[in-house]
C-alpha positions as a Markdown table, in Angstrom:
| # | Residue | x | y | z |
|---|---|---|---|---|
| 1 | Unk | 41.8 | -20.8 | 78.4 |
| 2 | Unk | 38.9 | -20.9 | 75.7 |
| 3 | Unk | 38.5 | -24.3 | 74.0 |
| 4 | Unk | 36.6 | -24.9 | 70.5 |
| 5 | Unk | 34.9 | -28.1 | 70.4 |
| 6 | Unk | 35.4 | -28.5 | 66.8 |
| 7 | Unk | 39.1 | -27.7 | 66.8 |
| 8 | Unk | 39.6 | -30.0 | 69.9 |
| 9 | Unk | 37.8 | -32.9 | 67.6 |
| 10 | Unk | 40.2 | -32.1 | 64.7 |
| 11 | Unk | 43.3 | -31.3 | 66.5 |
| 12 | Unk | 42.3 | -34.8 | 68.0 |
| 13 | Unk | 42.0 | -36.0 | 64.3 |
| 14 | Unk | 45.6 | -34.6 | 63.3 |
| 15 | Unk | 47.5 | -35.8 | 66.4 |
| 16 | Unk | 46.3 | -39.7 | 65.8 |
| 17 | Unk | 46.9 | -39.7 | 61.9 |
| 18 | Unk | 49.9 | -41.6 | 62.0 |
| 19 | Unk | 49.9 | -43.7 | 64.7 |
| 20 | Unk | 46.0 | -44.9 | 63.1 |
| 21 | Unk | 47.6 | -45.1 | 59.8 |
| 22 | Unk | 50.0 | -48.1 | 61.2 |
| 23 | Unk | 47.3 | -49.2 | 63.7 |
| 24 | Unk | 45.5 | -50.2 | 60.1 |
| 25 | Unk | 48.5 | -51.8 | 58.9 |
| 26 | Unk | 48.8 | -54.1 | 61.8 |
| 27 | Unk | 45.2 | -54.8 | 61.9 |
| 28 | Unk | 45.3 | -55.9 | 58.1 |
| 29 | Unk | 47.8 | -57.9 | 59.3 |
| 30 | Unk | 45.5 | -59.4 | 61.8 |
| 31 | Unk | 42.6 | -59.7 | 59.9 |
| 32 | Unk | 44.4 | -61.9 | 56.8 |
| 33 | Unk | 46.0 | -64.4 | 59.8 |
| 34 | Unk | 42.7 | -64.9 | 61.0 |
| 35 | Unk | 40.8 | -65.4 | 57.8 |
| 36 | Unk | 43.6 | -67.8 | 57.0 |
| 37 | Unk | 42.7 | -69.6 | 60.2 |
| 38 | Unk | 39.0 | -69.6 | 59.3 |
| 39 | Unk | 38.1 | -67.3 | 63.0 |
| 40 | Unk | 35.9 | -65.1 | 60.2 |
| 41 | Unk | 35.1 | -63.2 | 63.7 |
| 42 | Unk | 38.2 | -61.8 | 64.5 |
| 43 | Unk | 39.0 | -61.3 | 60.8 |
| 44 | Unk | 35.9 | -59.1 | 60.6 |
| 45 | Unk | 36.4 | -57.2 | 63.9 |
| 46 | Unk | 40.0 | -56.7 | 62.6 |
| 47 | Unk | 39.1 | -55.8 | 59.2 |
| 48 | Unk | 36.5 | -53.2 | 60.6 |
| 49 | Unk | 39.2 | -51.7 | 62.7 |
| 50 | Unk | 41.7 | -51.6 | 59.6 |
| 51 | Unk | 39.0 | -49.7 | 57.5 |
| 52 | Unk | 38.7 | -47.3 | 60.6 |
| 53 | Unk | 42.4 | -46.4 | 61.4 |
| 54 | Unk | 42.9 | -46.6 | 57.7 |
| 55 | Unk | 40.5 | -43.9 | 56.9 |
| 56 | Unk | 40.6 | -41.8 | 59.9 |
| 57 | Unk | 44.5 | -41.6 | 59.4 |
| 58 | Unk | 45.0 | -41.0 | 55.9 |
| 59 | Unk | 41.8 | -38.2 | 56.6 |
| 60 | Unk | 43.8 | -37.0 | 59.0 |
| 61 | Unk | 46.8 | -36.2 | 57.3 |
| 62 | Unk | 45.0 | -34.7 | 54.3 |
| 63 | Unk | 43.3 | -32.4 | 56.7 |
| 64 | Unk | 46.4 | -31.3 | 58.5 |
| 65 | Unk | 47.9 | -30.5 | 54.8 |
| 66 | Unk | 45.2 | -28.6 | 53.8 |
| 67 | Unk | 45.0 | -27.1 | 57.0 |
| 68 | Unk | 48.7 | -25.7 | 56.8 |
| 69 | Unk | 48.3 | -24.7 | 53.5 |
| 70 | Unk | 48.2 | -20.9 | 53.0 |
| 71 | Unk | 45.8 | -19.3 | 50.2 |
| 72 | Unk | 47.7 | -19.0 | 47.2 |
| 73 | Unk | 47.9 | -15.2 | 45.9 |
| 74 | Unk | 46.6 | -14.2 | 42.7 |
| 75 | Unk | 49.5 | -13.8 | 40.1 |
| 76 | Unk | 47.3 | -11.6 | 38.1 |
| 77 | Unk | 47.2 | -9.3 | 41.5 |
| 78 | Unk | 50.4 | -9.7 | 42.7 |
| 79 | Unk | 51.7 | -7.8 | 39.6 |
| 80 | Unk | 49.3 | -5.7 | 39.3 |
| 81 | Unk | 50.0 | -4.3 | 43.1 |
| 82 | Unk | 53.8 | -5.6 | 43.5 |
| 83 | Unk | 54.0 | -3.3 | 46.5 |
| 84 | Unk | 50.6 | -3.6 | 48.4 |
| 85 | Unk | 50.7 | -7.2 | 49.7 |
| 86 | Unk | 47.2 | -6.9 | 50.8 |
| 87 | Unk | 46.0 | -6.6 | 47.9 |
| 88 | Unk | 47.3 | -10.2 | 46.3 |
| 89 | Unk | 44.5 | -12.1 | 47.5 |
| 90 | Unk | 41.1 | -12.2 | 45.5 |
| 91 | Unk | 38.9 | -11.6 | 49.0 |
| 92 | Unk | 41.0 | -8.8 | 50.8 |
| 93 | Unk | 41.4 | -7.2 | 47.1 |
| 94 | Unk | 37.5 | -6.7 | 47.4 |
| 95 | Unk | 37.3 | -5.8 | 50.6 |
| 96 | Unk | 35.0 | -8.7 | 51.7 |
| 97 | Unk | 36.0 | -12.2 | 53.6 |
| 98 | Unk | 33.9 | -15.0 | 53.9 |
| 99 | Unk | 34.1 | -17.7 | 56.5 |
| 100 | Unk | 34.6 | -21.5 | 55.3 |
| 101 | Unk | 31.4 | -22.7 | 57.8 |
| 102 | Unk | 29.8 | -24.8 | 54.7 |
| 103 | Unk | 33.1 | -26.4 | 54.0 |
| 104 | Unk | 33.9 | -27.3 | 57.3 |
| 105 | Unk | 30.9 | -28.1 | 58.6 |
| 106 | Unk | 31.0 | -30.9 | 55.0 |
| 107 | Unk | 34.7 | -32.0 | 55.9 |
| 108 | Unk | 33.6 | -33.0 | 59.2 |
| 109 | Unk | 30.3 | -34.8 | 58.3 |
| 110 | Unk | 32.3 | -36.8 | 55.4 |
| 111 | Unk | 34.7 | -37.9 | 57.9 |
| 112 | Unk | 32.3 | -38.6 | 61.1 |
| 113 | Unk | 30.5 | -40.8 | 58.3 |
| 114 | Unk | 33.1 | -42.5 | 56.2 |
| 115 | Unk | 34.5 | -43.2 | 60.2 |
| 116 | Unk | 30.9 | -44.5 | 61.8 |
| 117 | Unk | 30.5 | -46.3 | 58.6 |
| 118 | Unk | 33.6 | -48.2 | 58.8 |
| 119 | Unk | 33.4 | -49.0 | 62.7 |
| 120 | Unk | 29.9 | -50.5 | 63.1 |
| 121 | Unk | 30.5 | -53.7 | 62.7 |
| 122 | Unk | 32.6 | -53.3 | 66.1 |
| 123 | Unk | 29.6 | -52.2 | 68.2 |
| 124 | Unk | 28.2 | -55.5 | 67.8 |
| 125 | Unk | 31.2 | -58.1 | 67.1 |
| 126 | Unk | 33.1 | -56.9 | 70.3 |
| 127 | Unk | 30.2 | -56.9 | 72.5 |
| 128 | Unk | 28.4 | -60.0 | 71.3 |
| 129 | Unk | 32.3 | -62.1 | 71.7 |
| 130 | Unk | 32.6 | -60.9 | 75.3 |
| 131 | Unk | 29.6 | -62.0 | 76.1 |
| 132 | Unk | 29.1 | -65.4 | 74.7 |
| 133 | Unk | 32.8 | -66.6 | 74.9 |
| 134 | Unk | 34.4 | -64.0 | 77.7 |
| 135 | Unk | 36.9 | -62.7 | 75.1 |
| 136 | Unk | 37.7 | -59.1 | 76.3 |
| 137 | Unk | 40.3 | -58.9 | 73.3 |
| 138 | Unk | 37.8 | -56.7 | 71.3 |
| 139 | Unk | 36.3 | -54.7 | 73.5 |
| 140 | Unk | 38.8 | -51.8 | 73.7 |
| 141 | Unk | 38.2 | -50.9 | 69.9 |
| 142 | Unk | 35.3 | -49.5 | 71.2 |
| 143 | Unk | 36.8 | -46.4 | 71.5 |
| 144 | Unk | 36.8 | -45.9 | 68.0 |
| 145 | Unk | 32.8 | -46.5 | 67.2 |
| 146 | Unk | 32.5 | -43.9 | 70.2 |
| 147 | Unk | 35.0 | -41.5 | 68.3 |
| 148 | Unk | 33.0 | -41.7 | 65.6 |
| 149 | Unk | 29.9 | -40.8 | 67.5 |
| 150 | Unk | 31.6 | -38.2 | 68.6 |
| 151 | Unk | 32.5 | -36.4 | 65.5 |
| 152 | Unk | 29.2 | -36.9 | 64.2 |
| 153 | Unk | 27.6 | -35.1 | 66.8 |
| 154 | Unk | 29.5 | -32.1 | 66.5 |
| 155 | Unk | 29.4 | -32.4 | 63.0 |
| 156 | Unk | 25.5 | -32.0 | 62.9 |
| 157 | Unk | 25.8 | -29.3 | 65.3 |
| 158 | Unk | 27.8 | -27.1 | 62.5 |
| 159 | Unk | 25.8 | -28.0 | 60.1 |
| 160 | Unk | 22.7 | -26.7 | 62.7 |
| 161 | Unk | 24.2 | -23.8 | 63.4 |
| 162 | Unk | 24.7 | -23.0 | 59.3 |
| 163 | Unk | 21.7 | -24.0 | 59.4 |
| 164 | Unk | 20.5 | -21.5 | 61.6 |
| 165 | Unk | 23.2 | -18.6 | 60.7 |
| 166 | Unk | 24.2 | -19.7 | 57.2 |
| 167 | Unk | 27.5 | -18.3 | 56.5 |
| 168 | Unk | 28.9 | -14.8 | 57.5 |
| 169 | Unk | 31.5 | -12.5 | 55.5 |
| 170 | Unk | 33.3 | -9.2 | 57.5 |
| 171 | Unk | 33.2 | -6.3 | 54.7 |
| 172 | Unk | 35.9 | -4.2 | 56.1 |
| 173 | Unk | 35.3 | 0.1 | 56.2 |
| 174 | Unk | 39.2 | 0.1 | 55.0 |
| 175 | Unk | 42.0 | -1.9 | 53.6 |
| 176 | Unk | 44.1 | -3.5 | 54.7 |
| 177 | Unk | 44.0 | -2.7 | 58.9 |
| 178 | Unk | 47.2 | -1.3 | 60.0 |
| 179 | Unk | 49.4 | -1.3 | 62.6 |
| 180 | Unk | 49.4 | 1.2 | 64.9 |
| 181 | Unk | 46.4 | 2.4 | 63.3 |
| 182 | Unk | 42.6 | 0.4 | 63.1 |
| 183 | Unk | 41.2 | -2.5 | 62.0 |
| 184 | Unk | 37.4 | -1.5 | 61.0 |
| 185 | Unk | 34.3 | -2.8 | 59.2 |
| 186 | Unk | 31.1 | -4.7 | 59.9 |
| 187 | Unk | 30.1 | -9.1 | 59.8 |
| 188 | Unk | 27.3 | -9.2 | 58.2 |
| 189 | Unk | 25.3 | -12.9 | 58.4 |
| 190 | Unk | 23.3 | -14.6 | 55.8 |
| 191 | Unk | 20.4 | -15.2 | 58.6 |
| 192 | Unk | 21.1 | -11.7 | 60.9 |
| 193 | Unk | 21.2 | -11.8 | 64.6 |
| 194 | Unk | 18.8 | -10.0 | 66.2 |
| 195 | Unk | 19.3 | -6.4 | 66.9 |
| 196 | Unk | 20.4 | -5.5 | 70.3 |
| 197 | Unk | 22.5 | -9.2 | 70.4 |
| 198 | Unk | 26.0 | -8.7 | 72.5 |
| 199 | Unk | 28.3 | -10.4 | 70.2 |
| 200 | Unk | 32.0 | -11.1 | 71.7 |
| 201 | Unk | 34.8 | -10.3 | 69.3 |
| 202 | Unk | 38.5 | -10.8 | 69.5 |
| 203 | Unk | 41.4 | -10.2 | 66.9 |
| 204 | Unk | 44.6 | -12.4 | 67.2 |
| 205 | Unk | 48.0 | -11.6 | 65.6 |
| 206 | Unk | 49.2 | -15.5 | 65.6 |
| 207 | Unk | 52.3 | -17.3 | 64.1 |
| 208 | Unk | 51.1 | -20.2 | 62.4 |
| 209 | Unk | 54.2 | -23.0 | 62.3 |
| 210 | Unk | 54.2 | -25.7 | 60.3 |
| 211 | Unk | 56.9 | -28.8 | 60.8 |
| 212 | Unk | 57.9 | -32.0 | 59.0 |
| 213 | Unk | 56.7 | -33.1 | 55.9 |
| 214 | Unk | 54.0 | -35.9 | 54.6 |
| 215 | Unk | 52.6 | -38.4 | 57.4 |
| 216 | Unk | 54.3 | -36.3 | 60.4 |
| 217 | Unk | 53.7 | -32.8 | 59.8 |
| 218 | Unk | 52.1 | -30.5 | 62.6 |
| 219 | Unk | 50.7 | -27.0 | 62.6 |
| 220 | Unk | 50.8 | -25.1 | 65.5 |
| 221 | Unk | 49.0 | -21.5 | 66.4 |
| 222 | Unk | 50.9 | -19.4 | 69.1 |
| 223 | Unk | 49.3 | -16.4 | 70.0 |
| 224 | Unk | 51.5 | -13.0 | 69.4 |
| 225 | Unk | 48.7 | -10.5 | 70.2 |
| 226 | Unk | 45.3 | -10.0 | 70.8 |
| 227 | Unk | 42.6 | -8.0 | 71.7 |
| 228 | Unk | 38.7 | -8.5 | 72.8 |
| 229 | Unk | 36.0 | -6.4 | 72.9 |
| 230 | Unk | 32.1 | -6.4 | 73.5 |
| 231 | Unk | 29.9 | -5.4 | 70.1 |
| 232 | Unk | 26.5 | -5.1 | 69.5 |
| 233 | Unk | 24.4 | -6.2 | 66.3 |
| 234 | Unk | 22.3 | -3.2 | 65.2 |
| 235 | Unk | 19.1 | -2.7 | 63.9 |
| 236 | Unk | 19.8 | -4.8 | 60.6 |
| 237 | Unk | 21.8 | -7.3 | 62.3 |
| 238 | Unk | 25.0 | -6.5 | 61.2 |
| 239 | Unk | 28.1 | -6.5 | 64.0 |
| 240 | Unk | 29.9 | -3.4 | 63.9 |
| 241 | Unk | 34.0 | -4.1 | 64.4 |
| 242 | Unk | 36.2 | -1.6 | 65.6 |
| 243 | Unk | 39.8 | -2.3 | 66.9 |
| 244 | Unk | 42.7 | -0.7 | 67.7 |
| 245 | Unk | 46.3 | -2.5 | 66.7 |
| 246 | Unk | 49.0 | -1.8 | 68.5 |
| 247 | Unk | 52.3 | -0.2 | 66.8 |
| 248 | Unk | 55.0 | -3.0 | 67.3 |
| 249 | Unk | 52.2 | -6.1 | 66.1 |
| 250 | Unk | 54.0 | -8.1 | 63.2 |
| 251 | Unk | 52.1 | -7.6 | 59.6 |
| 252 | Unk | 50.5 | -10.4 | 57.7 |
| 253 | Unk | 53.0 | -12.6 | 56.2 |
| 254 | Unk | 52.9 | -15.5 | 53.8 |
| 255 | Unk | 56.8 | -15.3 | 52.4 |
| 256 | Unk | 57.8 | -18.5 | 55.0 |
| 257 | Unk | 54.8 | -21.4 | 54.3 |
| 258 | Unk | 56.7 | -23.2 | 57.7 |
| 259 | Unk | 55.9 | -20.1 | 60.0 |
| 260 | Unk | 53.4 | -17.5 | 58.2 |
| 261 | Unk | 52.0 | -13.9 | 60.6 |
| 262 | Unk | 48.6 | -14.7 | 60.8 |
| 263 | Unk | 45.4 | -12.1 | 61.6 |
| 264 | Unk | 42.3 | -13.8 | 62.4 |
| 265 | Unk | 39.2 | -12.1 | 63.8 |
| 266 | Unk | 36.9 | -14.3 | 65.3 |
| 267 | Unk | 33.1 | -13.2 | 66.2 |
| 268 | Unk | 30.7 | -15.6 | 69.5 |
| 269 | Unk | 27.2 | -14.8 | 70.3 |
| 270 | Unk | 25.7 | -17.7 | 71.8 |
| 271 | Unk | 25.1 | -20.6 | 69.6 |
| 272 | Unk | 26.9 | -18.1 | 66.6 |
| 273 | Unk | 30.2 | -18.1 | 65.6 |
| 274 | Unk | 32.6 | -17.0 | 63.0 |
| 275 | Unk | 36.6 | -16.8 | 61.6 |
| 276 | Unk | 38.3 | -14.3 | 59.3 |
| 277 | Unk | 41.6 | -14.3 | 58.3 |
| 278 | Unk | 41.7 | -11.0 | 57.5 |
| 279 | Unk | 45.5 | -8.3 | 56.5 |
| 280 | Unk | 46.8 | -6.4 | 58.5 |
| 281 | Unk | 49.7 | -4.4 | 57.6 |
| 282 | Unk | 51.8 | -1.6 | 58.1 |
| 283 | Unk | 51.3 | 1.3 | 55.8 |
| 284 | Unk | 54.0 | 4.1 | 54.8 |
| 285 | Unk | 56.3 | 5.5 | 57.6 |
């Protein structure tokens, strides 16, 4: 099974929200006992660890809802082509989809920050208790500075490899693909790969789910079909894509928000990599 760092960090995000969101209320709770007491040392260390559940929780739910949340079709397009679906969206009307590196890569970073930021006073409170006093009670919130850490880290590494690649966009030869027929185009990268570079490319038909509502809702990807292959960047960089679909695949579809037909082509050359959403549909017959 392939993992993704960044979507094992976020997934890790999205399954914590809620349970962080009332770990901050109880440590509010905490913290306002023990400043009432006058232990200003516990109310900080609880305080710190209110800010961090607080913000990590409430982050993680906004990021799970704008995670599920499909890309609204143009009503201007959507009328104009009331029979060609994959035409509705601004990107697949021109032909052209763009990753969402930049964004990503600044979602994370804000988070890993506003997170770090809010746990630091822990690194030094619960250590410096534990070892004057032999009061262990703190030093299990640990874990969240280290979380923090963490996300940072793989925050700056997408922003090194934008850095390095900038963003990428897959200009397809045809649209939309179509089942039982081909899925074809080229990635080209802001910052192109060398020529020569074996870049691995799969294409996923996945149903995306999407249950309960506010503080508890979940997304989940299961895979419905795929398909890898082996390209090759050529002398200007670009990464030829060719695939075949197979004729009983399910077409992109958007009508049910709680359990939309996904197509996402994804693109891995060493430190590179990239995700399109892209349509795939069936055409006459």
């Amino acid at each position: 099974m392939k993992t993704n760092p960044e979507r094992f960090v976020l997934g890790f995000i999205k399954f914590f929200g809620t349970p962080l969101c009332i770990a901050a209320f109880l440590a509010a709770m905490v913290a306002v006992t023990r400043a009432r007491e006058g232990n200003w040392e516990r109310a900080a260390l609880a305080g710190s660890i209110a800010l961090a559940c607080g913000g990590a929780g409430f982050g993680a739910i906004w990021w799970v809802r704008f995670y599920a949340r499909a890309v609204d079709p143009s009503e201007r397009l959507r009328t104009a082509n009331p029979d060609a679906p994959w035409m509705w969206r601004e990107d697949w009307a021109a032909g052209e989809v763009r990753t969402s590196a930049r964004r990503d890569a600044n979602r994370l970073t804000v988070i890993a920050i506003a997170w770090c930021v809010a746990t630091f006073p822990i690194l030094f409170i619960a250590p410096h208790r534990a070892l004057r006093g032999a009061d262990y009670f703190g030093l299990p919130s640990l874990i969240f500075p280290l979380i923090g850490i963490v996300m940072l880290l793989w925050a700056m590494r997408m922003r090194r490899r934008l850095g390095e690649y900038g963003e990428s966009r897959f200009a397809m030869a045809s649209v939309p693909g179509q089942i039982g027929g081909a899925l074809t185009g080229s990635i080209h990268v802001d910052k192109p790969l060398a020529a020569g570079q074996q870049v691995a490319l799969e294409l996923e038909c996945i149903n995306r789910t999407t249950r309960g509502h506010w503080h508890n809702l979940t997304v989940w990807d299961r895979t419905l079909w795929g398909s890898e292959q082996t390209s090759m960047s050529d002398s200007a960089g670009s990464i030829p894509v060719a695939f075949m679909i197979a004729p009983d695949c399910r077409p992109t579809d958007d009508s049910n928000p709680e359990s939309r037909i996904v197509w996402r082509l994804s693109a891995r050359a060493n430190e590179y990599r990239a995700e399109f959403e892209v349509p795939v549909f069936k055409v006459g017959g």
